[in-house]
Backbone as XML, in Angstrom:
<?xml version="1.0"?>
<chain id="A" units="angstrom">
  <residue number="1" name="UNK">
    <atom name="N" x="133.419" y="-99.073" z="22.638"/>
    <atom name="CA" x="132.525" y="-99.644" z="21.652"/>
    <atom name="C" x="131.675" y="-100.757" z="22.257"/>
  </residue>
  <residue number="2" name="UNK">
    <atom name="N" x="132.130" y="-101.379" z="23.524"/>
    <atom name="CA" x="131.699" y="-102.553" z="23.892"/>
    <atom name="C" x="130.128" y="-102.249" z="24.397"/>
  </residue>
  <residue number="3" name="UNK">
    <atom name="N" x="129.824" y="-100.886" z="25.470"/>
    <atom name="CA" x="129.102" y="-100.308" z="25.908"/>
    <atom name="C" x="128.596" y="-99.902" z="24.931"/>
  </residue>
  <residue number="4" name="UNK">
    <atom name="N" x="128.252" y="-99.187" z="23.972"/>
    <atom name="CA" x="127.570" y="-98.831" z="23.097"/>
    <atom name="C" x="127.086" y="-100.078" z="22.210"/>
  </residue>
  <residue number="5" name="UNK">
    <atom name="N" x="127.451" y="-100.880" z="21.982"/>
    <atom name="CA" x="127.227" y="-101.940" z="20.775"/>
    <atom name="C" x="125.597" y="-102.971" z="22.174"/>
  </residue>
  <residue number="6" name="UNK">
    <atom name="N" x="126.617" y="-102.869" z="23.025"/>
    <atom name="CA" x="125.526" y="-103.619" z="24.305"/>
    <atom name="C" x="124.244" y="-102.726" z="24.729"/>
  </residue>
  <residue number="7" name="UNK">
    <atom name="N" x="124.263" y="-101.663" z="24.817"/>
    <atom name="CA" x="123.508" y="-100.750" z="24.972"/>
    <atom name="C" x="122.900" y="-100.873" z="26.525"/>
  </residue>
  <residue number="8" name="UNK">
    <atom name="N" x="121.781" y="-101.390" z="26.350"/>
    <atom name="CA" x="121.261" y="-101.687" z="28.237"/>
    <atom name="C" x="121.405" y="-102.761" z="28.840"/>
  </residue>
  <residue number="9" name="UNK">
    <atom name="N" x="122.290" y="-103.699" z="27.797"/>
    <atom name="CA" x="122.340" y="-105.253" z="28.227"/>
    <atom name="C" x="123.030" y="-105.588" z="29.238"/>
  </residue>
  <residue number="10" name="UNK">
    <atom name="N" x="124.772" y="-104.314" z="28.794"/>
    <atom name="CA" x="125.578" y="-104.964" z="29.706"/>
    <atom name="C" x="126.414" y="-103.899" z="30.066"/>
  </residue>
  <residue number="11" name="UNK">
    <atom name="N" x="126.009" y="-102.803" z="30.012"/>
    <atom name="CA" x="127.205" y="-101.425" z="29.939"/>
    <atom name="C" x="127.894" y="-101.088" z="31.435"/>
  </residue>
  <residue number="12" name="UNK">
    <atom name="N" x="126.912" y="-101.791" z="32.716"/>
    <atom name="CA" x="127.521" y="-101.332" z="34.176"/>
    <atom name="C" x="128.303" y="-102.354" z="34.587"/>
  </residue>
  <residue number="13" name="UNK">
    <atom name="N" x="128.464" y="-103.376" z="33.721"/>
    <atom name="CA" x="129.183" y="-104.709" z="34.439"/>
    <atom name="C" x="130.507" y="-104.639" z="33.400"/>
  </residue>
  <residue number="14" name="UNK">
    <atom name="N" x="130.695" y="-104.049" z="32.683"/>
    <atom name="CA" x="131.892" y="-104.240" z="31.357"/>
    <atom name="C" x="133.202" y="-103.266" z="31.888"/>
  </residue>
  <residue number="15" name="UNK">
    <atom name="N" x="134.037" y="-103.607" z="31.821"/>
    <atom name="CA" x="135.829" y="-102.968" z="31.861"/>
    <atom name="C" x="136.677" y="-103.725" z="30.973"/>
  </residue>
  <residue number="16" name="UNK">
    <atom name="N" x="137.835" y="-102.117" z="30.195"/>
    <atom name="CA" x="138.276" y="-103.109" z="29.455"/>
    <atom name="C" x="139.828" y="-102.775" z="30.159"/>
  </residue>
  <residue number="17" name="UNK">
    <atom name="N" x="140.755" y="-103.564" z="29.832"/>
    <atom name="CA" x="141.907" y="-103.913" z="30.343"/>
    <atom name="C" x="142.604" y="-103.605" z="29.071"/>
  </residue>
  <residue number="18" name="UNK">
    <atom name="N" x="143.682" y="-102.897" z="28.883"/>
    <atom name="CA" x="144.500" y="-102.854" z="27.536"/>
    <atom name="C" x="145.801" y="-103.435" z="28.228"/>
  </residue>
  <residue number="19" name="UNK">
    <atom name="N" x="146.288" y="-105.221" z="27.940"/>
    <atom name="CA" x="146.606" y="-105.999" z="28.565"/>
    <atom name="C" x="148.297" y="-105.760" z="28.019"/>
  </residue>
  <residue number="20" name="UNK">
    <atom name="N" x="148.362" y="-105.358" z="26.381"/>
    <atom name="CA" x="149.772" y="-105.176" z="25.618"/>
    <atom name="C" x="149.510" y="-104.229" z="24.568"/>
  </residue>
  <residue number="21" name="UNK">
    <atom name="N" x="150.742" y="-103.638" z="24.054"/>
    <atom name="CA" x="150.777" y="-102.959" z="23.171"/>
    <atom name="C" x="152.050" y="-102.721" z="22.666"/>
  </residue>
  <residue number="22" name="UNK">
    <atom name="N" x="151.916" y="-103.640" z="21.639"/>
    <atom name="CA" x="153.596" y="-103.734" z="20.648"/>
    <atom name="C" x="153.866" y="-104.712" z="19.327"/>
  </residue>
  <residue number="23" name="UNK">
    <atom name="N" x="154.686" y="-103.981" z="18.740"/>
    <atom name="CA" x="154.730" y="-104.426" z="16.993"/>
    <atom name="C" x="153.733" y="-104.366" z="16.636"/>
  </residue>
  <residue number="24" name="UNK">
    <atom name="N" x="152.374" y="-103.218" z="16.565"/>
    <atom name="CA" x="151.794" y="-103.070" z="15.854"/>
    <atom name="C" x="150.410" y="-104.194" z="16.187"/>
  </residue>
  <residue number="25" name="UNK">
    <atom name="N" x="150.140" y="-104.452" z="17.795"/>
    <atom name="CA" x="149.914" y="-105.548" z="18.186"/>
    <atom name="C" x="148.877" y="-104.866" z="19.256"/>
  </residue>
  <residue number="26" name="UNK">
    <atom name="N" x="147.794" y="-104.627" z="19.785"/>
    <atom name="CA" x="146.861" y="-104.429" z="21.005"/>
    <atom name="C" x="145.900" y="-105.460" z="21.068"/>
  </residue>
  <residue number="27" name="UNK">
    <atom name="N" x="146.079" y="-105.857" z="22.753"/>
    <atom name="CA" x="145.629" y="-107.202" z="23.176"/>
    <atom name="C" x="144.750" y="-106.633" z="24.611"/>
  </residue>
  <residue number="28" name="UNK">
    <atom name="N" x="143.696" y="-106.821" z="24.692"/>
    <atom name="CA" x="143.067" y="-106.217" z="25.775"/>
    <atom name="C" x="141.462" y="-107.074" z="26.281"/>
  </residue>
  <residue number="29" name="UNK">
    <atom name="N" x="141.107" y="-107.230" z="27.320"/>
    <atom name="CA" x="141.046" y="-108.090" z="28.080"/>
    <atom name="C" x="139.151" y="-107.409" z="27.959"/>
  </residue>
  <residue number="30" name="UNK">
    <atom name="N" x="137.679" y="-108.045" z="27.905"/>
    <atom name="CA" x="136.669" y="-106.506" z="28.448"/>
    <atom name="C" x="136.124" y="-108.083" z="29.705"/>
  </residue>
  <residue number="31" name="UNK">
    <atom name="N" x="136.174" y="-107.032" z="30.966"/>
    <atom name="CA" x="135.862" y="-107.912" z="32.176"/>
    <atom name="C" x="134.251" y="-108.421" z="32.031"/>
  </residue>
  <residue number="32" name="UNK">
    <atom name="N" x="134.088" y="-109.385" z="32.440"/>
    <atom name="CA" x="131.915" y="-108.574" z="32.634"/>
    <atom name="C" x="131.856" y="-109.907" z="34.326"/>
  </residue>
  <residue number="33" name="UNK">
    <atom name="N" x="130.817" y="-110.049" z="34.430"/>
    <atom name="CA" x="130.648" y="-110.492" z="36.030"/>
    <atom name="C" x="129.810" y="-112.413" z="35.694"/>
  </residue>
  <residue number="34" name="UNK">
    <atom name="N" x="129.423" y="-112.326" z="34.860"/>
    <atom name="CA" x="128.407" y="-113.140" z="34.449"/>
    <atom name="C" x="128.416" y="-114.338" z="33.563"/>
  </residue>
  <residue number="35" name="UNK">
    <atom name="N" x="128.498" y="-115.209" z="32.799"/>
    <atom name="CA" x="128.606" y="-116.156" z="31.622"/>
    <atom name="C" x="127.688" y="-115.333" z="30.473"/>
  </residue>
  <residue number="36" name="UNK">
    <atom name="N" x="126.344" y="-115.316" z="31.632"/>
    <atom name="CA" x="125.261" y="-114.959" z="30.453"/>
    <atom name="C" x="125.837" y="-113.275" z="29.727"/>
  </residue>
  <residue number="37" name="UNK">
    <atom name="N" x="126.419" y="-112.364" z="30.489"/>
    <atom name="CA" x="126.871" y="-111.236" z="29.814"/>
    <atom name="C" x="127.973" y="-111.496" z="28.974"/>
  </residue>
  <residue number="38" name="UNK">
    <atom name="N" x="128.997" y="-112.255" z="29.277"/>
    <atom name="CA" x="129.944" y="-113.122" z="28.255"/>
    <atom name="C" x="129.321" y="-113.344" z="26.578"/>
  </residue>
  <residue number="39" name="UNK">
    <atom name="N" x="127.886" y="-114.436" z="26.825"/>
    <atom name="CA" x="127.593" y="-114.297" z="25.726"/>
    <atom name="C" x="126.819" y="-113.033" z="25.086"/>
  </residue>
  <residue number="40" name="UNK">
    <atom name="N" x="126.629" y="-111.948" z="25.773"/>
    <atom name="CA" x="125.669" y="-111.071" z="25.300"/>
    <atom name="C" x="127.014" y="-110.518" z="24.013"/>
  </residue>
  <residue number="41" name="UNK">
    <atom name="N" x="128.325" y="-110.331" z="24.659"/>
    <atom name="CA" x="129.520" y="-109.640" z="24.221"/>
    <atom name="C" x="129.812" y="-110.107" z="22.925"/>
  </residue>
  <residue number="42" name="UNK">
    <atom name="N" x="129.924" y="-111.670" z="23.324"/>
    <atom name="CA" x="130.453" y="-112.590" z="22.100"/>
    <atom name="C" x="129.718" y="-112.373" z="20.991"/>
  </residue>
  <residue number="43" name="UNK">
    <atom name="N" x="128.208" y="-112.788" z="21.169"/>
    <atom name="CA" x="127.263" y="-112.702" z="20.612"/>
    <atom name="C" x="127.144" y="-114.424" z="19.514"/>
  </residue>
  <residue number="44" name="UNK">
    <atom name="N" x="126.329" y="-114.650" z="18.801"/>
    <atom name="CA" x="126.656" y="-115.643" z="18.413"/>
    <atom name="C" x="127.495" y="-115.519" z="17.505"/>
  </residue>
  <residue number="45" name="UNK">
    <atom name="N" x="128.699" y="-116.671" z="17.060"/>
    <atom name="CA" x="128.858" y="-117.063" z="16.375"/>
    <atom name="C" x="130.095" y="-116.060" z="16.692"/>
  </residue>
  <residue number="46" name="UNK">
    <atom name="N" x="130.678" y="-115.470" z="17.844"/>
    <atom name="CA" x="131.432" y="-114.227" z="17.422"/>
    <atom name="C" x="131.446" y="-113.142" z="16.895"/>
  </residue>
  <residue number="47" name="UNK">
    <atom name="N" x="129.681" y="-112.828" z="16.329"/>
    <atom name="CA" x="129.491" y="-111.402" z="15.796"/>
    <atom name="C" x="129.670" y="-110.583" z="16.360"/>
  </residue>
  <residue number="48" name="UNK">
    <atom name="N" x="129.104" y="-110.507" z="17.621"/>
    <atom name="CA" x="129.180" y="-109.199" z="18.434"/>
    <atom name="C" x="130.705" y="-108.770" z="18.476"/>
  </residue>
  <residue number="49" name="UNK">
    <atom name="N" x="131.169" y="-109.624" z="19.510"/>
    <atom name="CA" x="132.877" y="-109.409" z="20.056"/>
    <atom name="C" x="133.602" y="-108.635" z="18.242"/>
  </residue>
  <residue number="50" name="UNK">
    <atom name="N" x="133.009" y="-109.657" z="17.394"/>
    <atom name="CA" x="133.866" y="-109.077" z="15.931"/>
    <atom name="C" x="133.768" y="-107.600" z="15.683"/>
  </residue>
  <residue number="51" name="UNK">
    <atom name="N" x="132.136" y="-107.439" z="15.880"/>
    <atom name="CA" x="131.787" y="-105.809" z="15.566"/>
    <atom name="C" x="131.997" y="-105.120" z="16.696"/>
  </residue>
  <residue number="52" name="UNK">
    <atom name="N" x="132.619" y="-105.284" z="17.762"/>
    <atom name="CA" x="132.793" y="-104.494" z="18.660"/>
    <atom name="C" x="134.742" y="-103.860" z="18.382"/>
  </residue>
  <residue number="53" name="UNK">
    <atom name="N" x="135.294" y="-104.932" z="17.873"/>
    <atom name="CA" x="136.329" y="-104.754" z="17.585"/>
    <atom name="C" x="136.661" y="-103.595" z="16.167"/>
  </residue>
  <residue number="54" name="UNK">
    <atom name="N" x="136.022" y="-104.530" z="15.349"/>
    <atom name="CA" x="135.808" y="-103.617" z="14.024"/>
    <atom name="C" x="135.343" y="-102.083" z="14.777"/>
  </residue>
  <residue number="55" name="UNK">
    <atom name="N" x="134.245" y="-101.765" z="15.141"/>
    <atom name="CA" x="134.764" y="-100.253" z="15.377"/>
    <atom name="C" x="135.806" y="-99.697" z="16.113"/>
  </residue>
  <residue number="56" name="UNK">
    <atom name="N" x="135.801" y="-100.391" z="17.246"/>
    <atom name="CA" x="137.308" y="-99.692" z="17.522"/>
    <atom name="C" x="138.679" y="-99.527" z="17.666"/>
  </residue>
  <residue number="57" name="UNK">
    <atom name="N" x="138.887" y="-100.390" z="16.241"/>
    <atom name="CA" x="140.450" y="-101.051" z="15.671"/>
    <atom name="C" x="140.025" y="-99.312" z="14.988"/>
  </residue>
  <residue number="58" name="UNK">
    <atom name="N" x="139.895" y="-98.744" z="14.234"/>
    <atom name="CA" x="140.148" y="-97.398" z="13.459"/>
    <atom name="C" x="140.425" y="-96.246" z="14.919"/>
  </residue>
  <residue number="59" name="UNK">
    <atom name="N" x="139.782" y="-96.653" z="15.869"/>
    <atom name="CA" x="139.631" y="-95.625" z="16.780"/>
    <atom name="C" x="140.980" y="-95.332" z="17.472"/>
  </residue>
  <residue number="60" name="UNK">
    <atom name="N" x="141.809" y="-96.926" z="17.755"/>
    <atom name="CA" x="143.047" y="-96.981" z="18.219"/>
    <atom name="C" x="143.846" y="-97.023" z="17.199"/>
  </residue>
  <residue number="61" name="UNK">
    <atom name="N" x="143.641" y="-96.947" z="16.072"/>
    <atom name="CA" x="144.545" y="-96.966" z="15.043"/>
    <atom name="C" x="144.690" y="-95.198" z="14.494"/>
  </residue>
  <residue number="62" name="UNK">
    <atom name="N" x="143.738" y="-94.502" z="14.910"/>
    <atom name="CA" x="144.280" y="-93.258" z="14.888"/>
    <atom name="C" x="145.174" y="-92.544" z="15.982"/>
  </residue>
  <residue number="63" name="UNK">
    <atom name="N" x="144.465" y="-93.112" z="17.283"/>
    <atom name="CA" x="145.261" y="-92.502" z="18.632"/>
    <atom name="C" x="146.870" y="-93.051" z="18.288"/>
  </residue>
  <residue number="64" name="UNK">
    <atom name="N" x="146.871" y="-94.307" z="18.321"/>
    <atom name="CA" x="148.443" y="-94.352" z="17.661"/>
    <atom name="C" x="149.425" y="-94.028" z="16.583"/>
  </residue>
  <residue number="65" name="UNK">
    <atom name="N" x="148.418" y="-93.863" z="15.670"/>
    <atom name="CA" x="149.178" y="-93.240" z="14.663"/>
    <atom name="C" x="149.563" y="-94.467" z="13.593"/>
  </residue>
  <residue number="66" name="UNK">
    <atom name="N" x="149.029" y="-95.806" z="13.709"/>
    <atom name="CA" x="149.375" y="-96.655" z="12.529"/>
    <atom name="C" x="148.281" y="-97.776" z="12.747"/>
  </residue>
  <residue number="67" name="UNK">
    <atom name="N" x="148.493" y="-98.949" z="11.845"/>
    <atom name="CA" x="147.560" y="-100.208" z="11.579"/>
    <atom name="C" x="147.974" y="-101.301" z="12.975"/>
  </residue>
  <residue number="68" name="UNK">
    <atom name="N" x="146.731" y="-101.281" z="13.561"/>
    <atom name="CA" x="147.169" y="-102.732" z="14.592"/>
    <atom name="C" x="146.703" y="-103.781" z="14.190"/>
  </residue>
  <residue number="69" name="UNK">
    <atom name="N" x="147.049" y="-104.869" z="14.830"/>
    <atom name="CA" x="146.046" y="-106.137" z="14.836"/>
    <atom name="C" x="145.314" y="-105.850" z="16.372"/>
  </residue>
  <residue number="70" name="UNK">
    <atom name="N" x="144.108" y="-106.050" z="16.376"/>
    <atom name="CA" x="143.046" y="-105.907" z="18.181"/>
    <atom name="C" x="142.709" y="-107.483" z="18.047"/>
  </residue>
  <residue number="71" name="UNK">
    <atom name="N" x="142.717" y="-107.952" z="19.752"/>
    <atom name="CA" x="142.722" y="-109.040" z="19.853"/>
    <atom name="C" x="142.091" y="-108.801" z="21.420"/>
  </residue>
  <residue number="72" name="UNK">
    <atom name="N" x="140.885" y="-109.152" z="20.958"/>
    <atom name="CA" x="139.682" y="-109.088" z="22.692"/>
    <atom name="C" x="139.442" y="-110.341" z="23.061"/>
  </residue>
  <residue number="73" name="UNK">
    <atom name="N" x="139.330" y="-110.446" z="24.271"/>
    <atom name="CA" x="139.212" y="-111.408" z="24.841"/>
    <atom name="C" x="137.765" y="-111.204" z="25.984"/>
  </residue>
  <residue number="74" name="UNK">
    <atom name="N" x="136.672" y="-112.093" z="26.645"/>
    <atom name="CA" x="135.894" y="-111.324" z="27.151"/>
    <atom name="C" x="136.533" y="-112.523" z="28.204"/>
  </residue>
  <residue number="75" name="UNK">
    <atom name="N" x="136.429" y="-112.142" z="28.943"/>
    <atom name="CA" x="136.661" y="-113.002" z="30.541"/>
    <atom name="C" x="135.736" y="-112.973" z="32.226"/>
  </residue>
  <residue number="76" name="UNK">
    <atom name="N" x="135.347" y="-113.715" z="32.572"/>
    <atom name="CA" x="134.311" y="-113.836" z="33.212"/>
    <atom name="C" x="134.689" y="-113.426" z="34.384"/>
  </residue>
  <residue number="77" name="UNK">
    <atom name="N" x="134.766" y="-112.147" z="35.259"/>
    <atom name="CA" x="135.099" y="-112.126" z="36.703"/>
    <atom name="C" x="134.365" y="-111.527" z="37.694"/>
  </residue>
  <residue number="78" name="UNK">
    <atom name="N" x="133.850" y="-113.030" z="38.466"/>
    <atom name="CA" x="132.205" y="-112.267" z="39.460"/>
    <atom name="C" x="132.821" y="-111.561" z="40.230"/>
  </residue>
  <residue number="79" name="UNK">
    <atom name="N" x="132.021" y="-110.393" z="40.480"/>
    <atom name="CA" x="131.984" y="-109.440" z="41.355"/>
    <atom name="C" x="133.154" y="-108.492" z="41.002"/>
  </residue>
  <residue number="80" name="UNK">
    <atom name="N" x="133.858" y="-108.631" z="39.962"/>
    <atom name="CA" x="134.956" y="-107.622" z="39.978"/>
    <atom name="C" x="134.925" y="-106.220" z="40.228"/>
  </residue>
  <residue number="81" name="UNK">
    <atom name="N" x="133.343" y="-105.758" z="40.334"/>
    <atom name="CA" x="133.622" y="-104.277" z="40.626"/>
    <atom name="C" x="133.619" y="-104.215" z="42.176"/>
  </residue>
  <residue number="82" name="UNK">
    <atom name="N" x="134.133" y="-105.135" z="43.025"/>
    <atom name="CA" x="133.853" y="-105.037" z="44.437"/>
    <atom name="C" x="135.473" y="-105.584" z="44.684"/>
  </residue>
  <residue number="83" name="UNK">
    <atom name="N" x="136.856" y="-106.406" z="43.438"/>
    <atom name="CA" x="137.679" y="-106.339" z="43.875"/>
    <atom name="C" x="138.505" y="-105.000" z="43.633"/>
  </residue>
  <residue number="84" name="UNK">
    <atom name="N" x="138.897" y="-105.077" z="44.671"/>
    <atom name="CA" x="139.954" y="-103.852" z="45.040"/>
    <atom name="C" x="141.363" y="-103.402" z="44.385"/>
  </residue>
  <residue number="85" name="UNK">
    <atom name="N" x="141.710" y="-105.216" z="44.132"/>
    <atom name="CA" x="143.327" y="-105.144" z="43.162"/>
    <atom name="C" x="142.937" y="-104.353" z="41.723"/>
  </residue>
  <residue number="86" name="UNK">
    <atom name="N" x="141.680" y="-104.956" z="41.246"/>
    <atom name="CA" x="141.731" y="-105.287" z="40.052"/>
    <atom name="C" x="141.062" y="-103.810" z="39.830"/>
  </residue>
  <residue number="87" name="UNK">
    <atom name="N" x="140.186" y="-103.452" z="40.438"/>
    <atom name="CA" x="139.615" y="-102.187" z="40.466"/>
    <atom name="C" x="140.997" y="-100.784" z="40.118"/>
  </residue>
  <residue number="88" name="UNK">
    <atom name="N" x="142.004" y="-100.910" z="40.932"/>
    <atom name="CA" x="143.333" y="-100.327" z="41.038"/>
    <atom name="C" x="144.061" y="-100.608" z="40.093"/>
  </residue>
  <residue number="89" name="UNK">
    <atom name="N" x="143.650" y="-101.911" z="39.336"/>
    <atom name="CA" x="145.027" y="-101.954" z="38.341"/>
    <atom name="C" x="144.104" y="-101.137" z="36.837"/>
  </residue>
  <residue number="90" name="UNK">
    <atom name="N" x="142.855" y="-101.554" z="36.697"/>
    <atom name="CA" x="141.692" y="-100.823" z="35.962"/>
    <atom name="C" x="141.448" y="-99.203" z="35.724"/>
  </residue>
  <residue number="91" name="UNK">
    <atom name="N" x="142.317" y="-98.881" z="37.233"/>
    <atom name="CA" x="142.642" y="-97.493" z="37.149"/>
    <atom name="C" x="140.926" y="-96.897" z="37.587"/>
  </residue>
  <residue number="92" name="UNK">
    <atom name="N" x="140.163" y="-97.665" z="38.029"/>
    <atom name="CA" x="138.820" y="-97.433" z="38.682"/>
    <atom name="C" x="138.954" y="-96.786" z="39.934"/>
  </residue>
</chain>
């Protein structure tokens, strides 16, 4: 949803990390490289990050099979598509 809601702003710099998943609980991490793409995500006031969630709390709430709470976080990490750990743990 993050890529789609961003459209050309920020879709080659974004990864998301699904960080936990339990009691009804998904906590997941979306990388971007930049501050300024940070706020493109957030958006003001928290709209964006909110409506990015809102669509795809139903999306993971069907793949699992019940009601979660989603809890995104956007986190700033330059150059991450050039680290190697993180690239591997991303499953990239």
């Amino acid at each position: 949803q993050a890529l789609a809601r961003t459209r050309e702003e920020v879709p080659h710099a974004i990864s998301v990390e699904v960080d936990e998943v339990a009691d009804g609980r998904v906590r997941a991490f979306l990388y971007v490289e930049t501050e300024s793409q940070k706020g493109i995500l957030v958006g003001k006031g928290g709209r964006m990050i909110k409506e990015i969630g809102s669509q795809a709390r139903p999306e993971i709430e069907r793949l699992l099979g019940r009601a979660v709470f989603l809890e995104l976080s956007v986190k700033v990490r330059p150059k991450w598509r050039r680290d190697e750990m993180l690239l591997e743990r991303l499953g990239i």
